[in-house]
C-alpha positions in Angstrom: 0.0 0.0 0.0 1.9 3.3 -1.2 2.6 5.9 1.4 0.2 9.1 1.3 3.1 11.3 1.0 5.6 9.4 -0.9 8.5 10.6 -2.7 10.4 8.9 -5.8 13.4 10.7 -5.3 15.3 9.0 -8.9 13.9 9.9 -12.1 15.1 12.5 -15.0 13.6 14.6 -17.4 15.9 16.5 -20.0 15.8 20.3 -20.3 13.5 23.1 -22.3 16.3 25.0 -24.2 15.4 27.9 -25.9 18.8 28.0 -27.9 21.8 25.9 -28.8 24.1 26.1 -25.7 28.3 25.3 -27.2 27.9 22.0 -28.8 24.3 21.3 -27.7 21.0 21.8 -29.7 17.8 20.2 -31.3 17.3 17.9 -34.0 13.8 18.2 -36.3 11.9 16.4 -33.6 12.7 18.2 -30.8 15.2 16.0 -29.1 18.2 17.3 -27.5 21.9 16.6 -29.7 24.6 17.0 -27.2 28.1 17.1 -29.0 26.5 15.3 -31.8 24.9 12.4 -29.6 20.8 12.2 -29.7 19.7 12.2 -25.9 16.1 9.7 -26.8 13.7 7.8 -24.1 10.1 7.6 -23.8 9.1 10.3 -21.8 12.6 12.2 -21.0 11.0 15.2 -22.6 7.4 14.6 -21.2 6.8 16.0 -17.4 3.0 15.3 -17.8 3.9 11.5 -18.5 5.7 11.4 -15.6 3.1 12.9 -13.2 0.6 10.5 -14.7 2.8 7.8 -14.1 3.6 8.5 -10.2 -0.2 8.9 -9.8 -1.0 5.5 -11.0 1.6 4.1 -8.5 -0.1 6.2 -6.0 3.5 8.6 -5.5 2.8 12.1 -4.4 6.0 13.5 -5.4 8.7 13.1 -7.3 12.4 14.7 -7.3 13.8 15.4 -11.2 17.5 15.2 -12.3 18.8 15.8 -15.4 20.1 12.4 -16.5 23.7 11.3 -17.1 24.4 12.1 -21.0 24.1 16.0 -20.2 26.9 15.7 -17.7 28.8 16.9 -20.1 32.2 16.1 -18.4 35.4 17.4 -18.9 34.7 20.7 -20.6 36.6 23.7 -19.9 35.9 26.7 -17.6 33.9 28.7 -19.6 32.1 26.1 -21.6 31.2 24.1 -18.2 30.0 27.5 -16.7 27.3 28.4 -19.7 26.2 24.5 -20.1 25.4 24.0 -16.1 23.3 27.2 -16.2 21.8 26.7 -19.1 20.9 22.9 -18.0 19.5 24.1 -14.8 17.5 26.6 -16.4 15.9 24.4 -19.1 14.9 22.0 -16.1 13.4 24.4 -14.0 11.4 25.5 -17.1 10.7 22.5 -18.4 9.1 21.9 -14.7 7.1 25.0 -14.6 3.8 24.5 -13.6 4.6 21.0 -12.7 3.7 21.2 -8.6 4.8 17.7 -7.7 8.0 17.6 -9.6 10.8 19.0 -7.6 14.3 19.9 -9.5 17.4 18.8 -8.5 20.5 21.3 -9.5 23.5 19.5 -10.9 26.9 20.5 -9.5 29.7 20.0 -12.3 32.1 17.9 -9.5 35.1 18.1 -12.4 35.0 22.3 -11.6 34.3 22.8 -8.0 34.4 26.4 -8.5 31.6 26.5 -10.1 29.5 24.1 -8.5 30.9 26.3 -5.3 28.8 29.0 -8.0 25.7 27.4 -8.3 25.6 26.2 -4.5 25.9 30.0 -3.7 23.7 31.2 -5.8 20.6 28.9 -6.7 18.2 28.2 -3.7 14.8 27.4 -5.6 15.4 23.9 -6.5 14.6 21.1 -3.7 18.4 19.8 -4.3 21.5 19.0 -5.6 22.9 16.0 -7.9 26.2 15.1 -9.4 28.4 12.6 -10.9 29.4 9.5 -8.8 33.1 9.0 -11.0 33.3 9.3 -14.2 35.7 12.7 -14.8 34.4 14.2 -11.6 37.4 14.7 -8.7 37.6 12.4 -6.4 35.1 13.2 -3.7 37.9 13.7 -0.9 39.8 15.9 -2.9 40.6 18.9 -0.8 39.2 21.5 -3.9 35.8 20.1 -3.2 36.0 21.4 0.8 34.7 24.6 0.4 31.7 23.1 -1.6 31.1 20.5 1.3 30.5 22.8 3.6 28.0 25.0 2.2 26.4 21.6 1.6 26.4 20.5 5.0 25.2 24.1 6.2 22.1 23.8 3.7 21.1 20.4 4.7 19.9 20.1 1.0 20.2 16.5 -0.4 22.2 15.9 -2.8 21.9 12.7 -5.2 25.2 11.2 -6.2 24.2 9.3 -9.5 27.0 7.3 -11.4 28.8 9.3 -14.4 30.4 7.0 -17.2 32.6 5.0 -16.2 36.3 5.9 -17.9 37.0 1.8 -17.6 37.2 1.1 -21.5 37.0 -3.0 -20.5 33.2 -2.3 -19.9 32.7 -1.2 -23.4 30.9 -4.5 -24.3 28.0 -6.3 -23.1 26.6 -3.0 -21.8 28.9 -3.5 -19.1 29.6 0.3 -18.2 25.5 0.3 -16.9 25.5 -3.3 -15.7 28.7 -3.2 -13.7 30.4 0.7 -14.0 27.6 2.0 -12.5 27.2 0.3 -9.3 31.0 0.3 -8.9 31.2 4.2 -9.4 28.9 4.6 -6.8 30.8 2.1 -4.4 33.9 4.3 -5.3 32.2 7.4 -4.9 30.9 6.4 -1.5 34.4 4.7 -0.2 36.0 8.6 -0.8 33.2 9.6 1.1 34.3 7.3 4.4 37.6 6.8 3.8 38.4 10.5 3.0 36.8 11.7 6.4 34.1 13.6 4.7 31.3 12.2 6.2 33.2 12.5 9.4 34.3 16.6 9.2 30.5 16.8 7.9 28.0 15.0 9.7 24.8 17.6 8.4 25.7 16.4 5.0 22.5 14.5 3.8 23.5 12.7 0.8 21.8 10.2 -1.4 23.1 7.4 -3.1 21.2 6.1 -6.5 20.7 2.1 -7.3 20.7 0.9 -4.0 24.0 2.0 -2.7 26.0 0.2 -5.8 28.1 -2.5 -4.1 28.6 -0.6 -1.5 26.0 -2.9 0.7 28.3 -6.1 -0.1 31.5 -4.9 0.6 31.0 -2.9 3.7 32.0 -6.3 5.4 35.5 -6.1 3.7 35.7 -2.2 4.3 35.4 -2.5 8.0 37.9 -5.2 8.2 40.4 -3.2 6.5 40.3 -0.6 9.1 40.3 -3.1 11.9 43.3 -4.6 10.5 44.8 -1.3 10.1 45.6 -2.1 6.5 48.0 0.2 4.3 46.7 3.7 3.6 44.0 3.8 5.6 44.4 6.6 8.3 44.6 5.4 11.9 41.6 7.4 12.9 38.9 6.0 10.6 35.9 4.7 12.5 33.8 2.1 11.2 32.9 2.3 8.3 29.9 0.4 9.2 28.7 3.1 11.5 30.1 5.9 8.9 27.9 5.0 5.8 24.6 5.2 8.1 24.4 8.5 7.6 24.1 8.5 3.8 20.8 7.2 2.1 20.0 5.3 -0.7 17.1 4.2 -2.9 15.5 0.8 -3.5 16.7 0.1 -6.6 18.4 -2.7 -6.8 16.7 -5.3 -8.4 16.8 -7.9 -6.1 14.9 -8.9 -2.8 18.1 -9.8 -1.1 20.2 -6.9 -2.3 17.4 -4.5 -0.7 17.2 -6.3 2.4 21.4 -6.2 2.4 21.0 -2.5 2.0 18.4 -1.8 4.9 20.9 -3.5 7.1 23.3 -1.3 5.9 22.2 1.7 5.5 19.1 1.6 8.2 15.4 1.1 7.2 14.8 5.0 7.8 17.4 5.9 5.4 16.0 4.2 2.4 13.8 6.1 -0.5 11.7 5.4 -3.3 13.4 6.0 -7.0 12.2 4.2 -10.3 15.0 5.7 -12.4 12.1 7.0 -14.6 12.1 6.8 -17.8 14.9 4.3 -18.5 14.4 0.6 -19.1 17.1 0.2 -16.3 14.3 1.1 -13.9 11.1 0.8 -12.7 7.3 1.6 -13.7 6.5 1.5 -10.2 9.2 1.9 -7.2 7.1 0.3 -4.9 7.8 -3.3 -6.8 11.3 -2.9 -5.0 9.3 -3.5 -1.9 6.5 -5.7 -2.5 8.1 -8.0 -0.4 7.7 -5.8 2.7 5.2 -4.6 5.0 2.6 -2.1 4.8 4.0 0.1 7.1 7.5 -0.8 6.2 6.9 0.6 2.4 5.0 3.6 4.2 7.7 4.4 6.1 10.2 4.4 3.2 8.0 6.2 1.0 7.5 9.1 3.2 11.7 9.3 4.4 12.4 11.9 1.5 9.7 13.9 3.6 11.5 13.6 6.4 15.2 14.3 5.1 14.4 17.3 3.5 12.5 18.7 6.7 16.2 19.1 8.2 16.7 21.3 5.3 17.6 25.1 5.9 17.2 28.1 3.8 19.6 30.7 3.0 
């Protein structure tokens, strides 16, 4: 039974241009071409389809992303600068008038300066995303502090989704989704502990997509390393058992067992809806991930995004 107030806190829409922005513009049908590439699924340029589709599932609200082909990774200053603003601008009007679609602002994580920008200087969307990997610095990288803090001081969530993965041995077999993605996220969150950012920054409230990548089966191994005291790992790293409690994750991980795994690890209070809408990697309904609970259990879970974004604060 879906939650009155439930939040799918995954799914993506891409952006209303109004012009071509450096290397990005439309093609006769509408659809984005972003450095020559057409950006196509059913219903990434539809916001109605999407609020049809979260009230057939019973979801009251959803958050939107823009989804990983408009990254757009690795461009220089000036270019990065025009694309970011002009993405979060097209979102925000492609969601005008939408009043259960919430936008998420994507920080450019390769130029902290200017995510460091956009933190400063947008505070009408709901929250934040960014690239897990791909080209983006590694997330303990001391030019991403200043950026952490204003996080932490805004209590905004922030949804680390996976970028591409730059492994070129998961070219085939569709590997760079199947496996890159899970294991950029596992990266992503292991700079996280490791790096003592989650440590310095306990009001950080950030949001892992797919179910926490492998994170969930290989917390085990992490926590041994630091009670071993293995190579490279500072002497003062606590648990990283107790660490990663205080990131969050959605359901989506495609498996019973995997879910289960993740409430463990992440704590049944921390977990979210998210379909991944519109992408056949997904779901029509992100309460399937839970069928397998209780009623009060997939209440509970569908109303946390509620709750996390109640600690949020308001410049």
């Amino acid at each position: 039974m879906p939650a009155a107030r439930s939040t799918d806190v995954h799914t993506h829409l891409a952006p209303q241009l109004t012009h071509p922005v450096g290397g990005v513009t439309h093609d006769h049908d509408g659809r984005l071409l972003v450095d020559g590439q057409r950006v196509e699924a059913a219903g990434l340029y539809d916001p109605d389809r999407l609020r049809r589709r979260l009230a057939a599932n019973g979801v009251h609200r959803a958050w939107v992303s823009a989804p990983p082909p408009l990254y757009r990774q690795g461009l220089d200053l000036a270019r990065t600068r025009a694309w970011v603003r002009a993405l979060d601008d097209g979102l925000r009007a492609r969601l005008h008038g939408t009043e259960i679609l919430d936008r998420l602002t994507y920080l450019p994580f390769d130029q902290p300066g200017i995510a460091l920008e956009l933190l400063e200087q947008t505070d009408d969307s709901v929250g934040w995303t960014a690239a897990a990997g791909g080209d983006s610095l590694a997330l303990d990288d001391p030019a991403l502090s200043p950026m952490w803090t204003v996080l932490a001081e805004r209590r905004k969530p922030l949804l680390l989704h996976p970028g591409e993965s730059p492994d070129q041995r998961l070219a085939p077999h569709y590997l760079a989704n199947l496996l890159g993605n899970p294991v950029e996220t596992g990266i992503a969150a292991a700079q996280l502990v490791f790096g003592g950012v989650l440590t310095r920054h306990p009001e950080l409230r950030i949001v892992l997509a797919h179910c926490g990548g492998v994170l969930p089966a290989l917390i085990g191994r992490w926590s041994r390393g630091v009670a071993t005291r293995r190579p490279g790992i500072a002497a003062d790293t606590a648990d990283p058992a107790v660490t990663v409690r205080r990131l969050w994750t959605d359901c989506l991980g495609h498996s019973t067992a995997f879910l289960d795994l993740a409430r463990m690890t992440f704590g049944e209070d921390h977990l979210l809806l998210g379909s991944d809408y519109p992408f056949p990697m997904g779901l029509d309904d992100p309460f399937e991930a839970l069928a397998h609970l209780t009623v009060e259990a997939r209440q509970r879970i569908g109303g946390n995004a509620e709750a996390l974004l109640a600690k949020a604060v308001t410049p």
